[in-house]
VOPAGU-2260 file (C-alpha; in pm, 1 decimal, decimal comma):
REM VOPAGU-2260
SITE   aa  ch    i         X         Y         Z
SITE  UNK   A    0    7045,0   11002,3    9849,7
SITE  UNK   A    1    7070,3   10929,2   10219,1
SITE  UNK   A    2    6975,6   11173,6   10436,7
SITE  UNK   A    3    7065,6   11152,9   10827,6
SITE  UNK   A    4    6855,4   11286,8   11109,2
SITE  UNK   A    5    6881,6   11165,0   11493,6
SITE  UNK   A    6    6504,2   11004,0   11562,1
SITE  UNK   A    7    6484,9   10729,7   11797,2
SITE  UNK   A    8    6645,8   10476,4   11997,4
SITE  UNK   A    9    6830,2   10118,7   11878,3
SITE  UNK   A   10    6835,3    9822,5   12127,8
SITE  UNK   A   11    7220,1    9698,2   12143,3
SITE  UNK   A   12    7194,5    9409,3   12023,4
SITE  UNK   A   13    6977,8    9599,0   11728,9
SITE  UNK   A   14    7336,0    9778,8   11653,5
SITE  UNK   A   15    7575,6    9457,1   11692,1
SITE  UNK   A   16    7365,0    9288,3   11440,6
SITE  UNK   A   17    7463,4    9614,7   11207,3
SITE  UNK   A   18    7788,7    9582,6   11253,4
SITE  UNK   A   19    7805,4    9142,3   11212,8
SITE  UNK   A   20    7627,4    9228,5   10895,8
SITE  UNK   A   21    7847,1    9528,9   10832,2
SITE  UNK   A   22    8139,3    9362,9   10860,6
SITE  UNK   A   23    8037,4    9050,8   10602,0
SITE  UNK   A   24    8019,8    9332,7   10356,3
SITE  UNK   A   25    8274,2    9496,6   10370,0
SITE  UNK   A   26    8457,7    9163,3   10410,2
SITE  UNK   A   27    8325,2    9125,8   10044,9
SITE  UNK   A   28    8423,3    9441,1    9927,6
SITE  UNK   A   29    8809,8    9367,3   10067,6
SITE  UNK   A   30    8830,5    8971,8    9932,8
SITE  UNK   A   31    8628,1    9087,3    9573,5
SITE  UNK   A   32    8723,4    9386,4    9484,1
SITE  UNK   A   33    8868,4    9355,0    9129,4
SITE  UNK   A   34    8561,3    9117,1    9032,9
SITE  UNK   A   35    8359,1    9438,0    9182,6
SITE  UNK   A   36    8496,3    9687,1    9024,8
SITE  UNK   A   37    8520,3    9504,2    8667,3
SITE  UNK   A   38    8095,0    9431,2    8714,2
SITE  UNK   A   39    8047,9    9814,3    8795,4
SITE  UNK   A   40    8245,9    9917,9    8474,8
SITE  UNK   A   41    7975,1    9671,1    8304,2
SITE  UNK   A   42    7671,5    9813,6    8478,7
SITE  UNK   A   43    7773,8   10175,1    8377,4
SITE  UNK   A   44    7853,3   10115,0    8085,4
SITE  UNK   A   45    7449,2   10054,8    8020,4
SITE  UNK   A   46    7387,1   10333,3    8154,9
SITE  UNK   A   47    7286,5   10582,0    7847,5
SITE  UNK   A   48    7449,9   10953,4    7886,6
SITE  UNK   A   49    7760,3   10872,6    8147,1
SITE  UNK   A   50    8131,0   10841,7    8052,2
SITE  UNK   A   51    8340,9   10612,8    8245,7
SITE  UNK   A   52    8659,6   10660,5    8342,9
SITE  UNK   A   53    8966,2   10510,6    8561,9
SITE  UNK   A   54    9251,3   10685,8    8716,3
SITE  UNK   A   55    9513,6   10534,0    8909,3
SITE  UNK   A   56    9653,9   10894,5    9085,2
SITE  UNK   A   57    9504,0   11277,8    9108,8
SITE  UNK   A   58    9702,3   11386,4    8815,0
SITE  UNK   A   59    9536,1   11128,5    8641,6
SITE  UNK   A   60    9184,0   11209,7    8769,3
SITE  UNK   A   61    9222,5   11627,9    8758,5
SITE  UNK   A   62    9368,1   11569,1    8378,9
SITE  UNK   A   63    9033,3   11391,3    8246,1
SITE  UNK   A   64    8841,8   11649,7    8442,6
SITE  UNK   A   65    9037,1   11971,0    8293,9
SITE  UNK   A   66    8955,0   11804,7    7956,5
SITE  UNK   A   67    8619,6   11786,5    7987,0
SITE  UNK   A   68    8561,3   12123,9    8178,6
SITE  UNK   A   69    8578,7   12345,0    7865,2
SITE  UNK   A   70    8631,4   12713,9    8029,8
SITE  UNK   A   71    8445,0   12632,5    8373,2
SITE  UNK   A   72    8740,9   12637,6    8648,1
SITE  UNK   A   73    8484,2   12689,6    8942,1
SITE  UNK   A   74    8383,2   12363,5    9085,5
SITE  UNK   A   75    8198,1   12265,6    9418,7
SITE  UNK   A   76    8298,2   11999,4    9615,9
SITE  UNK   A   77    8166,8   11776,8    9903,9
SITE  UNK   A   78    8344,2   11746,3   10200,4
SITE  UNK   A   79    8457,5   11359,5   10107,8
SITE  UNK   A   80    8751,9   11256,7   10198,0
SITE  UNK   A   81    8862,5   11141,6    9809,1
SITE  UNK   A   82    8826,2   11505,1    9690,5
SITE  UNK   A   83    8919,4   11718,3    9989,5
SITE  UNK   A   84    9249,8   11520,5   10068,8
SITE  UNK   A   85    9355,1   11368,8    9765,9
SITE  UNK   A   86    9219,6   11557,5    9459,5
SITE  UNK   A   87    9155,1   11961,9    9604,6
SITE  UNK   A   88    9537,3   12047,6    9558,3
SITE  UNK   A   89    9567,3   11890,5    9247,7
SITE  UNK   A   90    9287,3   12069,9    9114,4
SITE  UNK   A   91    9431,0   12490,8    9298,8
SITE  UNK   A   92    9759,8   12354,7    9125,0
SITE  UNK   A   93    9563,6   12334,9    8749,9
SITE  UNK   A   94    9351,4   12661,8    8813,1
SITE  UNK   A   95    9011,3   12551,7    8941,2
SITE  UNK   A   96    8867,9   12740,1    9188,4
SITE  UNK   A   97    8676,5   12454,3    9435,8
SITE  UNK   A   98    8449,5   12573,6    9696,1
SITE  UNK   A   99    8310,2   12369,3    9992,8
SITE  UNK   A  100    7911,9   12404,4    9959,0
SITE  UNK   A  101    7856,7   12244,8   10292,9
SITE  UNK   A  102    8019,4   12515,3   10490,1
SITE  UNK   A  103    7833,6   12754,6   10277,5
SITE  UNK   A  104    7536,7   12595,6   10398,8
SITE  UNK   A  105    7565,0   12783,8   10697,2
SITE  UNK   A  106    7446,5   13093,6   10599,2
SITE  UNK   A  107    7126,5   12940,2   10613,8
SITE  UNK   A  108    7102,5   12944,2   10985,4
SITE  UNK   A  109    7105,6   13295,8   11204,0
SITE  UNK   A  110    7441,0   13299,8   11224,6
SITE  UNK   A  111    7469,4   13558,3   11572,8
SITE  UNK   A  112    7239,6   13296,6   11702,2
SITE  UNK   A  113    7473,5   13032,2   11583,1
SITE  UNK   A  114    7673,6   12853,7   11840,6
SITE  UNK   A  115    7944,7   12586,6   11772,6
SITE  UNK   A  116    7918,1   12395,4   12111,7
SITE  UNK   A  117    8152,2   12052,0   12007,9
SITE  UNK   A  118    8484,5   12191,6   11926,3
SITE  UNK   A  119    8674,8   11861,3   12099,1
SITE  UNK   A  120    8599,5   11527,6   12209,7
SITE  UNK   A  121    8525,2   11564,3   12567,1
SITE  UNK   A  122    8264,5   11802,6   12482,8
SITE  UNK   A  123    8014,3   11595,1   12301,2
SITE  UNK   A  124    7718,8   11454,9   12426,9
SITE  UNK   A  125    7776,1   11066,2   12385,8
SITE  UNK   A  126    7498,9   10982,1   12121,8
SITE  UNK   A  127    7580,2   10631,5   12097,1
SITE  UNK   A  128    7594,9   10571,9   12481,7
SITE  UNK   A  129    7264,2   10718,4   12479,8
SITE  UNK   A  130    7135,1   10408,6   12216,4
SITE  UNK   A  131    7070,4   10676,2   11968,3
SITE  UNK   A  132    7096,4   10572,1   11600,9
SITE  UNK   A  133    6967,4   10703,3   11276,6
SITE  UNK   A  134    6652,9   10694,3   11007,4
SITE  UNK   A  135    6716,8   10744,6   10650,9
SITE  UNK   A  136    6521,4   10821,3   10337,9
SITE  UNK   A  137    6621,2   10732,6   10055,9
SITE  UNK   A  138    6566,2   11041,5    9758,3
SITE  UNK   A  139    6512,3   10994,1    9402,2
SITE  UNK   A  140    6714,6   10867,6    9125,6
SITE  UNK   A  141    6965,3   11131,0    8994,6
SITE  UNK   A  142    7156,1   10983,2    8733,1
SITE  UNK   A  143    6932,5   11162,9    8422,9
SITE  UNK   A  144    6750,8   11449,8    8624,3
SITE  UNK   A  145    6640,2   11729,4    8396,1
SITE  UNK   A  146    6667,9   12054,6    8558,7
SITE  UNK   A  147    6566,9   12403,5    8409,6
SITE  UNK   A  148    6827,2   12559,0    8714,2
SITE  UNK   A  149    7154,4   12493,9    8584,6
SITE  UNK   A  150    7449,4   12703,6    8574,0
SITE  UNK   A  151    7757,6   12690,2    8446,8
SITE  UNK   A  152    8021,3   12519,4    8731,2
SITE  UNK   A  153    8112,6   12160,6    8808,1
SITE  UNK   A  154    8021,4   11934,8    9096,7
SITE  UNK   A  155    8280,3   11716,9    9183,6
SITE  UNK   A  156    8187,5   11488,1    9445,7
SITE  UNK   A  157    8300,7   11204,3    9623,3
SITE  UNK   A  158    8043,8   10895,6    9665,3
SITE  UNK   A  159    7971,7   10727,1    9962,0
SITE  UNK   A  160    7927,6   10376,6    9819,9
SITE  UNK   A  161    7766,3   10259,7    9492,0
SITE  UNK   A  162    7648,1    9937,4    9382,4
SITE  UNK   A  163    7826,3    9761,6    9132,7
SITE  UNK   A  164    7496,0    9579,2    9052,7
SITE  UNK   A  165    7366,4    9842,8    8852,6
SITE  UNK   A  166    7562,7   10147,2    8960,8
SITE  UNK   A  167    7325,3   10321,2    9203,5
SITE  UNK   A  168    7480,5   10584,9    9357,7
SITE  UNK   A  169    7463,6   10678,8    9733,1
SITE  UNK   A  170    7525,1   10970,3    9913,7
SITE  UNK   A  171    7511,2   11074,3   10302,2
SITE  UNK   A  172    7399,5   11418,0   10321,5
SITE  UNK   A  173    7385,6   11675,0   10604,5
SITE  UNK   A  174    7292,5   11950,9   10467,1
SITE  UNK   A  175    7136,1   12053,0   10102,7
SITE  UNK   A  176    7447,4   12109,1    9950,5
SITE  UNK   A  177    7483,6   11760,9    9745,6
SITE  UNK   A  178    7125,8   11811,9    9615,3
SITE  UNK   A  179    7158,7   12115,4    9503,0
SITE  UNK   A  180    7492,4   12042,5    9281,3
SITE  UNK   A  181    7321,2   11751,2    9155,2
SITE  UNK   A  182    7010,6   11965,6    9027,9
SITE  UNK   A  183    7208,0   12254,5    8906,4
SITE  UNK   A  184    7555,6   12178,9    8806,5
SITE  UNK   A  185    7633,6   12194,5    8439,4
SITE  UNK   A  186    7864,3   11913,1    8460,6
SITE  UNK   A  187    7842,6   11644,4    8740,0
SITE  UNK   A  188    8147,9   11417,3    8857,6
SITE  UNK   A  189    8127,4   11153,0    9063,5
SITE  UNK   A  190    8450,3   11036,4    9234,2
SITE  UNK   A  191    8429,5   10675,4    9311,3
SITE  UNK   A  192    8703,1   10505,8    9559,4
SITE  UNK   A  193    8746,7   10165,1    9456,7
SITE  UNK   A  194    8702,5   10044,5    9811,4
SITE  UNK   A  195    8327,7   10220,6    9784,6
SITE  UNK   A  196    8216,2    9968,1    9495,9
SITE  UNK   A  197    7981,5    9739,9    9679,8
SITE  UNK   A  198    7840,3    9405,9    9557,2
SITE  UNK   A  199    7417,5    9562,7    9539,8
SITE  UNK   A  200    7204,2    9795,9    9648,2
SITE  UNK   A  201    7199,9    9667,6    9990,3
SITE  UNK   A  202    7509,7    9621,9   10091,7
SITE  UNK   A  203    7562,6    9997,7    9919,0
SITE  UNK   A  204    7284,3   10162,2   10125,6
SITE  UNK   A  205    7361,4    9952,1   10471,5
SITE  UNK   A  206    7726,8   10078,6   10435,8
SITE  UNK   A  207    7548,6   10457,6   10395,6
SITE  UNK   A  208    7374,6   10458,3   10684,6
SITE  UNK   A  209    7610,8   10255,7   10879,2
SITE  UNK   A  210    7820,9   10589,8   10811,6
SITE  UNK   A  211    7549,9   10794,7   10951,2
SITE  UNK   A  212    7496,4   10568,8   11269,0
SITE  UNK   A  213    7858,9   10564,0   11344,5
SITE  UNK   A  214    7978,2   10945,9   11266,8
SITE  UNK   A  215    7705,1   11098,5   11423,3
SITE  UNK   A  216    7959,0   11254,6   11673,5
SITE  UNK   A  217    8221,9   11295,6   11463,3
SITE  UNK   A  218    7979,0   11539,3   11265,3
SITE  UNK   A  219    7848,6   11743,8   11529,9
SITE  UNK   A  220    8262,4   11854,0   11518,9
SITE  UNK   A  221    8255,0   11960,9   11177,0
SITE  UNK   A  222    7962,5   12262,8   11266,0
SITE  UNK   A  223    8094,5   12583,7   11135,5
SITE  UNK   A  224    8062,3   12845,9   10958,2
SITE  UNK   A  225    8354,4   12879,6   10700,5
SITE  UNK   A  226    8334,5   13219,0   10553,3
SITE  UNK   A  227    8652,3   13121,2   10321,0
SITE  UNK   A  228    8396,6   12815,7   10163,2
SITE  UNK   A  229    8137,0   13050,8   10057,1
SITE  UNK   A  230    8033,1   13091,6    9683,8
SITE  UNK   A  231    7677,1   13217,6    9555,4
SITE  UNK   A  232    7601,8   12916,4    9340,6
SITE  UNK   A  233    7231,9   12962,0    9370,4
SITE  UNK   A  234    7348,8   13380,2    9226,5
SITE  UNK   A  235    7487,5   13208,2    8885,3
SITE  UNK   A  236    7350,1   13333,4    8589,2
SITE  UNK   A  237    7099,1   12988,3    8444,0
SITE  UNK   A  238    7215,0   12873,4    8144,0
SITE  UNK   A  239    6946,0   12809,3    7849,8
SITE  UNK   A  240    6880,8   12479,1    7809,1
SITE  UNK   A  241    6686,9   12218,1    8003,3
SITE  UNK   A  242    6872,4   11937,2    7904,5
SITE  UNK   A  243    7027,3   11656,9    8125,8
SITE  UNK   A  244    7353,2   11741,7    8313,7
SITE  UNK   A  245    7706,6   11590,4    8163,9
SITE  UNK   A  246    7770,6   11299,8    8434,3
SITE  UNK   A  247    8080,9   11168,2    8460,0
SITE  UNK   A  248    8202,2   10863,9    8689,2
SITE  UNK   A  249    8622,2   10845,1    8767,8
SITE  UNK   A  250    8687,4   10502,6    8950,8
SITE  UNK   A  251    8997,9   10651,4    9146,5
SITE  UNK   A  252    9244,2   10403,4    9275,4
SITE  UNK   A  253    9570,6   10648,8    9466,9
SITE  UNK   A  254    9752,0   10315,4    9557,6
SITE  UNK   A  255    9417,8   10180,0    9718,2
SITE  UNK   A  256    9515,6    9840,3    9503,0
SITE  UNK   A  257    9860,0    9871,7    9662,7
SITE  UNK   A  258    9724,2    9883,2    9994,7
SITE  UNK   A  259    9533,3    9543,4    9914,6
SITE  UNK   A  260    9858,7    9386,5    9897,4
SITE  UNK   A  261   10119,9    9538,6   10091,1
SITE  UNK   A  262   10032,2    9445,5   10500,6
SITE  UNK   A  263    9744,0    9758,8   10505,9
SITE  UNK   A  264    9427,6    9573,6   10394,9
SITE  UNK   A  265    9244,5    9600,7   10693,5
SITE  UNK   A  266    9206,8    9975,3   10573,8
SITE  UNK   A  267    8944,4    9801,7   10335,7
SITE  UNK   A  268    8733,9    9735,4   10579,8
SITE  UNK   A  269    8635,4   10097,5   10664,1
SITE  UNK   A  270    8367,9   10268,0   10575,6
SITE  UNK   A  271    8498,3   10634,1   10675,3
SITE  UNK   A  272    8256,5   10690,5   10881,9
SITE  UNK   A  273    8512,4   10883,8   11104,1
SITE  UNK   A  274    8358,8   10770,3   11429,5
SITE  UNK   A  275    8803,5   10716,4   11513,9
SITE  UNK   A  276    8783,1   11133,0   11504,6
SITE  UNK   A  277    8569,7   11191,5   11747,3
SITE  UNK   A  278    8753,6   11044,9   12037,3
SITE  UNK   A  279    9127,0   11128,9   11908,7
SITE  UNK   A  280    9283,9   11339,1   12225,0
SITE  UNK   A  281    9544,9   11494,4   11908,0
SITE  UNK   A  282    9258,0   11718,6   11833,3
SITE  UNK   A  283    9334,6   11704,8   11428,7
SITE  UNK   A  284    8985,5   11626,3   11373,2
SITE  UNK   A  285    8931,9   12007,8   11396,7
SITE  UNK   A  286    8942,2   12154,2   11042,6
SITE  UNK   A  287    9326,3   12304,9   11023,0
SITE  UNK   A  288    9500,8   12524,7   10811,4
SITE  UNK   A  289    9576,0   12242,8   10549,9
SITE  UNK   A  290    9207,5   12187,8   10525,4
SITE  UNK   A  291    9235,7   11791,7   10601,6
SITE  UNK   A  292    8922,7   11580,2   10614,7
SITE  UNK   A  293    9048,2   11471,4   10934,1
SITE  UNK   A  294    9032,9   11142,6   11122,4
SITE  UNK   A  295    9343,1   10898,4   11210,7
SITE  UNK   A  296    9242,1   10656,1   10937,9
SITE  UNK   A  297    9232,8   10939,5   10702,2
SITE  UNK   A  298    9576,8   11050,0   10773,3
SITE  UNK   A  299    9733,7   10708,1   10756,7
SITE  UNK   A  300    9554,0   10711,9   10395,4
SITE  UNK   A  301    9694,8   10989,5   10296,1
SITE  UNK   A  302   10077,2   10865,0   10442,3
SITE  UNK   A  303   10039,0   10553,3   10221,7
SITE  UNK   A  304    9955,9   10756,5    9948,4
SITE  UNK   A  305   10221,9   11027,6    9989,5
SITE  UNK   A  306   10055,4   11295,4   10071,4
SITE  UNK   A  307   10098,2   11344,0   10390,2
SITE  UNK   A  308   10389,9   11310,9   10660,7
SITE  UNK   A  309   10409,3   11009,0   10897,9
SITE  UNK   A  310   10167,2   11065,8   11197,1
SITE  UNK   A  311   10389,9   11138,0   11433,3
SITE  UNK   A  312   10166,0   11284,8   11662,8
SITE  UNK   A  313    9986,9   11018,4   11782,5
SITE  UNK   A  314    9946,9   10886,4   12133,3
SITE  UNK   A  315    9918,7   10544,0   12067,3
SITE  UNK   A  316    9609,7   10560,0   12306,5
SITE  UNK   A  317    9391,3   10331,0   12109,8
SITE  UNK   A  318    9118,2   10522,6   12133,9
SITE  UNK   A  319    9052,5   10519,5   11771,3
SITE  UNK   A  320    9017,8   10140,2   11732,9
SITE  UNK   A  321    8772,7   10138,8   12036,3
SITE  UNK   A  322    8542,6   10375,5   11835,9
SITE  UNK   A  323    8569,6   10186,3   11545,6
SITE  UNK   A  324    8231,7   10023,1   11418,7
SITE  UNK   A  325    8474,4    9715,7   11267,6
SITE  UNK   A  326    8721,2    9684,9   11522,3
SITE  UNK   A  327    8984,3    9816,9   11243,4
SITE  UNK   A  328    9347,1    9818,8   11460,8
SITE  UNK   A  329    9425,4   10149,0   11351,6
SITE  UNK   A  330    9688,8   10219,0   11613,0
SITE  UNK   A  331    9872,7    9874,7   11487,9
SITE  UNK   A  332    9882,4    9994,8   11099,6
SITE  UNK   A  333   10034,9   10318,8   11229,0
SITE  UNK   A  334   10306,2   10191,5   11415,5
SITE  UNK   A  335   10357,2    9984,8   11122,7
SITE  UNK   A  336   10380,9   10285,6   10906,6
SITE  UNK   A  337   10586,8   10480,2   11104,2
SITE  UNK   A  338   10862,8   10176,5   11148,2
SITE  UNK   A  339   10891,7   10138,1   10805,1
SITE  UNK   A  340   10972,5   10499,8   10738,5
SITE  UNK   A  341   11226,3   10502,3   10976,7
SITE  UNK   A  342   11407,1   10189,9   10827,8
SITE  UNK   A  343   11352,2   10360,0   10489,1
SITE  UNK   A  344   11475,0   10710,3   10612,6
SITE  UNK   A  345   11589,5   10672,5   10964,2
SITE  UNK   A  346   11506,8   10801,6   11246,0
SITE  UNK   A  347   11582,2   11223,2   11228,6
SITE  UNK   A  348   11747,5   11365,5   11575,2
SITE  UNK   A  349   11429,4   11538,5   11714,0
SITE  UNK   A  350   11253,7   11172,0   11695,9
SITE  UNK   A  351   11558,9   11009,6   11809,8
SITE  UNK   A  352   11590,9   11269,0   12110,3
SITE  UNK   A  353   11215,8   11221,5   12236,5
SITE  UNK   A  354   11221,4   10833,0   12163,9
SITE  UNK   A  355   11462,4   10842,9   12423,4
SITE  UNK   A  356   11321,5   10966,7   12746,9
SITE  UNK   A  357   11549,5   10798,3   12982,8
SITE  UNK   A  358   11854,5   10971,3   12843,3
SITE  UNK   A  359   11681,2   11365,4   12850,2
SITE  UNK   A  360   11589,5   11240,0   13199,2
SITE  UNK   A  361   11944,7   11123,4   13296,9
SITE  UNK   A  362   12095,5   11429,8   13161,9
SITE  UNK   A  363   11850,3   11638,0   13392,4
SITE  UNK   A  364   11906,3   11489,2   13680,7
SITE  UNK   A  365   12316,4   11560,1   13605,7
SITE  UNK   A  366   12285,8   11967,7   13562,4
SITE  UNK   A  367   12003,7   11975,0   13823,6
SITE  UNK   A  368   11924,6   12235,0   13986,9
SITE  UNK   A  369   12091,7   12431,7   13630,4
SITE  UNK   A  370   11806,9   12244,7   13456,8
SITE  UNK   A  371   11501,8   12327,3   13641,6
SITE  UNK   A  372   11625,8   12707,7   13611,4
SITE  UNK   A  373   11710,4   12711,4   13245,2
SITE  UNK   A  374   11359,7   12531,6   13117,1
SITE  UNK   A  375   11171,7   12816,7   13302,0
SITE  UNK   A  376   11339,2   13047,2   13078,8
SITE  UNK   A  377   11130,3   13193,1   12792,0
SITE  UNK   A  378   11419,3   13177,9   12564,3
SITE  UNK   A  379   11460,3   12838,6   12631,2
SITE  UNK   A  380   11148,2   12709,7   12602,2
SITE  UNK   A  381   11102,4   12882,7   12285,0
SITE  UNK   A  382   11395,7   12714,7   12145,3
SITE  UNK   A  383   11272,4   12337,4   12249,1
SITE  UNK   A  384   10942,4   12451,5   12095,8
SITE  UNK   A  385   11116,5   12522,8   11753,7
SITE  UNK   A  386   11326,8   12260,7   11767,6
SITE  UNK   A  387   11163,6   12019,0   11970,1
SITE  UNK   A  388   10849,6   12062,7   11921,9
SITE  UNK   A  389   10778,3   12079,1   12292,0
SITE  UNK   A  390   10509,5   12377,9   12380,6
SITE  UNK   A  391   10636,4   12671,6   12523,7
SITE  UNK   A  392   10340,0   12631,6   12808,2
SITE  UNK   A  393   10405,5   12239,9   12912,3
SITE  UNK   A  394   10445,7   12212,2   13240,8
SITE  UNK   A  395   10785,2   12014,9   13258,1
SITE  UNK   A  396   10877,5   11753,5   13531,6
SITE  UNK   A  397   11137,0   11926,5   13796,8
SITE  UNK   A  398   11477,1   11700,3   13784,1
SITE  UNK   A  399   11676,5   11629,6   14152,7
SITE  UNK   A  400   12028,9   11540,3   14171,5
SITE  UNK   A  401   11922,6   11257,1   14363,5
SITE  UNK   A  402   11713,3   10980,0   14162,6
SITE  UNK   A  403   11465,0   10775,9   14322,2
SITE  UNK   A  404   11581,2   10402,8   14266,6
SITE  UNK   A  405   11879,2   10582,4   14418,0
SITE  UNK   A  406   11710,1   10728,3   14715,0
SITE  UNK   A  407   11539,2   10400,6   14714,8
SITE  UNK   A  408   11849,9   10191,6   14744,2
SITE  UNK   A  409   12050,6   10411,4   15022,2
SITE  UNK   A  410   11756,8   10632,0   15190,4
SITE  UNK   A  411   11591,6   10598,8   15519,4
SITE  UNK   A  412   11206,3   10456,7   15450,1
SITE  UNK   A  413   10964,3   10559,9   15737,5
């Protein structure tokens, strides 16, 4: 278990020498990863007491986890990307009940002193330009820990990287919420990405903390206090036996081996550490009503997967691969994305209307002054809202009869 917690500075070239090294592993990870995966299925399967399991979609996964639920349909969940994004709705749609534990964390705090000071980019406090990094120690060994505090739910939770070595598992932790599903959870199972199978121990616990270096902003975003997340776990009723949890391991593909092969591998490199959230101007980092791990990398993810819509709202500002610890070229993948849905489905009329600037501005300039009156109307602008997705409060540019390259052509210049 790796737990975060700010502590001191890193030189520079301390943190480039993170990333070089960084970057050779996940390198491996990207150029090895069937010969990975295969050696972790051999590691496990020494391990005495834990069933191992593939699944190539959610279906798949949520299926082998219904089967070996038994009546339990309450489950809590980390906030990982693998279960909150591509597992959660899969599991609502076969009648579990998943709670996030780390927004129910909260209520350890006083909440009317509580005070949620980072809700977007501009307003956080530039850790990493302040040479800030992060310490880490590393808990115990989990795998067969006897507990006489268990009750009767599941823990299904996404790992942050495990070592196909001899399948030690590591987690990043914020709060206490992993360690407590792991010591009282009647059944634990661990959800492991195939792109989180490193080659040992080190490589698995660099790529941990590199996490915790490189997020730390893109944490301080996710402070909250979810009332909608909260479940008494710690009020369960304890069950009557002290023996070892159930621990089950499901090595989830979701078209990661597709993206290997199909012009996306780069993705492999990441290590969702989600530092690209924390300077996206989009503002979907925020938690929204879909209840998205968010982060621009996350959302092309889910696209290639599909379950979720092209990202059509981003900027293209390259912000995101500025952030990024590897220098992934996320704003390249997602122009790639988004061109190849349009030659697969073409191009709706909203896109092809806003694609087009020079035309809306041509056609302005032709009914002004009629224009500049009818887009202050509140009709109006709540029609190119619905329609076209233009806010009802955007300040518009004013159209003149006259354009400039024409004024520029035939007016006097002083």
């Amino acid at each position: 278990m790796a737990e975060m917690c700010v502590t001191k500075e890193r030189r520079d070239e301390e943190k480039e020498a993170i990333r070089k090294r960084l970057k050779q592993v996940r390198d491996d990870v990207k150029n090895n990863n069937t010969s990975l995966t295969e050696q972790l299925k051999t590691a496990l399967g020494r391990c005495a007491g834990v069933t191992t399991v593939t699944a190539e979609d959610p279906r798949h996964a949520v299926s082998y986890i219904g089967s070996i639920a038994g009546e339990t349909r309450l489950a809590s969940i980390n906030r990982s990307s693998i279960v909150v994004n591509e597992l959660r709705d899969e599991l609502h749609s076969s009648g579990f009940r998943t709670y996030l534990r780390y927004y129910g964390e909260f209520h350890n705090f006083e909440e009317e002193k509580f005070e949620k000071r980072f809700g977007d980019y501009w307003s956080l406090p530039g850790l990493n330009t302040r040479g800030l990094a992060a310490s880490f120690d590393v808990g115990r060994k989990i795998a067969r820990a006897v507990s006489t505090a268990r009750r009767d739910y599941l823990a299904i939770l996404g790992v942050n990287a495990i070592s196909a070595s001899d399948g030690s598992v590591y987690f990043l932790q914020h709060m206490a919420n992993i360690s407590k599903d792991l010591e009282q959870a009647k059944k634990i199972i661990l959800i492991v990405g195939i792109d989180k199978v490193l080659r040992n121990r080190a490589d698995a616990l660099l790529h941990t903390q590199a996490m915790g270096i490189f997020g730390l902003e893109s944490m301080l975003l996710d402070l909250a206090v979810r009332d909608d997340e909260r479940y008494d776990f710690d009020g369960l009723h304890q069950l009557d036996q002290a023996a070892p949890p159930e621990l089950h391991v499901i090595l989830f593909d979701n078209k990661r081996s597709d993206i290997l092969k199909n012009g996306y591998r780069e993705l492999f490199t990441c290590i969702d550490c989600r530092a690209c959230a924390g300077q996206c101007p989009v503002g979907q980092h925020l938690p929204c009503e879909r209840g998205m791990v968010y982060s621009p990398r996350n959302h092309l993810m889910g696209f290639l997967q599909g379950q979720a819509p092209p990202f059509a709202a981003c900027l293209h500002c390259g912000r995101c691969k500025v952030e990024c610890p590897l220098d992934i070229d996320i704003p390249k993948l997602i122009w790639k994305s988004q061109i190849e849905h349009d030659e697969r489905h073409s191009r709706g009329w909203k896109k092809r209307m806003l694609d087009n600037p020079e035309s809306l501005a041509k056609l302005g300039s032709l009914t002004a002054p009629l224009s500049n009156w009818m887009t202050k109307l509140v009709p109006v602008k709540v029609l190119m809202e619905t329609f076209a997705g233009i806010h009802r409060n955007a300040h518009l540019p004013a159209f003149h009869r006259k354009t400039f390259q024409a004024w520029l052509r035939g007016g006097r210049r002083d």
